[in-house]
C-alpha positions, 0 to 999 in steps of 0.5 A: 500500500505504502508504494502505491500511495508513493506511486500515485503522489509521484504521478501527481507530482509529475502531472503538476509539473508537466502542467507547469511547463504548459503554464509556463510555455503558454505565457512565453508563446502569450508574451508579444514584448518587440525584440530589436537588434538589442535582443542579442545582447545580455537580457536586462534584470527585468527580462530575465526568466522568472523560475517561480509561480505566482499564487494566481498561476499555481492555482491556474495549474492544479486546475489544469492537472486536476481537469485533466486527470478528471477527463483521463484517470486512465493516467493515474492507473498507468503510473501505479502500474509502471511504477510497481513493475518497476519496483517489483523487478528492482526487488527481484534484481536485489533479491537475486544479488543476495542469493548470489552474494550468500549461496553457501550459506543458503545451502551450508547444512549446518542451518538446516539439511541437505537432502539428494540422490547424491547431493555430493555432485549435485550441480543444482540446489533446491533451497525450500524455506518452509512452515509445517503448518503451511497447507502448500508446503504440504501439497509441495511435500510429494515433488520435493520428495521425489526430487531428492530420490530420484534427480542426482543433479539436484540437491535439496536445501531444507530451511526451517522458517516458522511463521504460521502459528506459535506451534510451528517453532516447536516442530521446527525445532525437534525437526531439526534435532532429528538431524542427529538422530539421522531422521530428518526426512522420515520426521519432516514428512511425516508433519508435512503428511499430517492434518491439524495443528502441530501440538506438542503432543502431537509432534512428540507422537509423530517422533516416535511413530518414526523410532525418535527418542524424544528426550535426546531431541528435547536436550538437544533444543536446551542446547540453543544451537537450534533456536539459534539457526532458525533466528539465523533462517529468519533474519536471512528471509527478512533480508531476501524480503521473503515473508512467506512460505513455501519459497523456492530458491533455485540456484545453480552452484557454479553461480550462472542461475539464480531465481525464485519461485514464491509459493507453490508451481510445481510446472514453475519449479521445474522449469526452473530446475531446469534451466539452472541446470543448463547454466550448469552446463 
């Protein structure tokens, strides 16, 4: 909304000023002042252009702006958009720049888990930044799964990013405790699987319906490493501008493509793939 209002005051601004040129151009083509062969010579004080508006003048022009803007508000729409295109690919362009600038730490494991048929050679990565309790999260579940089964090109980059609901943080963390446990994808669908909120009892239920021992991943949240990496994945998501989850961020690693889907497209994200592995080569 911010943006749209600045899109719409500098429409306004531009339209004022574009009516105080006409103004300003009407009055010179009005002014029948006799030039002689003195005219070539310096202007005197009182010929000298004047730069400012009278009151009478400025009221002249916002009546102008303000009649023109009446019989087109088509003008006022145009602007909106052609500056919120604008703005949306700088946004774009930067968040690009920031994934470029920060990729190994996108896909260091150590701020969530890495996933592939054999990520070790992979030449793209997938990085998800997801909520448990996000309805297209779960319904991106089956793709991503399928990716780190069966594409040894690719590698999955699971980045925890509570957001939804108080309880996501708990699952996020004992999501991650999983790790040591050498569980985390069996724990980490098995949420994404499951209907309903995400209680504390629930969650503990899901961690042992997959063989977890529950009181190791609790004394491993004590710790506070964990909290710590989810504040991390927060700050980064803020700093990449993404405030919702699912978002897809698809890299090849030699640096040559970076993009990113927000929300779930699974025709997108493959497409996606795909062309960051042609830049791959």
């Amino acid at each position: 909304m911010l943006k749209v209002k600045t899109a719409i005051g500098a429409a306004l601004a531009g339209a004022f000023v574009l009516g105080a040129i006409v103004v300003g151009f009407s009055s010179a083509q009005t002014d029948n002042t006799p030039r002689d062969e003195a005219a070539s010579h310096a202007p005197r004080e009182s010929e000298k252009l004047e730069t400012s508006f009278s009151d009478l003048q400025e009221d002249e022009i916002r009546d102008l702006v303000r009649a023109y803007l009446l019989d087109n508000p088509e003008v006022i729409i145009e602007a909106v958009n052609v500056y919120s295109t604008r703005e949306r690919a700088a946004d774009e362009a930067r968040t690009r720049q920031l994934v470029s600038e920060n990729l190994n730490l996108l896909t260091d494991p150590a701020f969530g888990y890495v996933a592939g048929k054999n990520p070790q050679q992979a030449k793209v990565a997938v990085i998800e930044l997801f909520d448990y309790h996000c309805g297209y999260c779960k319904r991106a579940a089956g793709l991503v799964q399928e990716i780190t089964k069966t594409d040894s090109d690719v590698k999955v980059v699971f980045r925890e990013l509570p957001l939804l609901r108080k309880e996501s943080e708990y699952a996020a963390e004992m999501a991650l405790a999983a790790r040591e446990q050498g569980k985390f994808l069996e724990f980490h669908f098995a949420m994404l699987n499951s209907s309903g909120v995400l209680t504390k009892e629930r969650v503990q239920k899901i961690a042992r319906d997959n063989g977890l021992d529950v009181a190791k991943m609790e004394a491993e949240i004590e710790k506070g490493e964990i909290v710590s990496i989810i504040t991390e994945n927060h700050q980064l998501a803020g700093a990449l501008g993404i405030d919702y989850t699912p978002a897809f961020i698809i890299a090849s690693l030699n640096g040559e493509f970076v993009d990113f889907v927000p929300g779930f497209d699974e025709d997108l994200v493959k497409e996606k793939i795909k062309q960051a592995k042609e830049a791959a080569g």
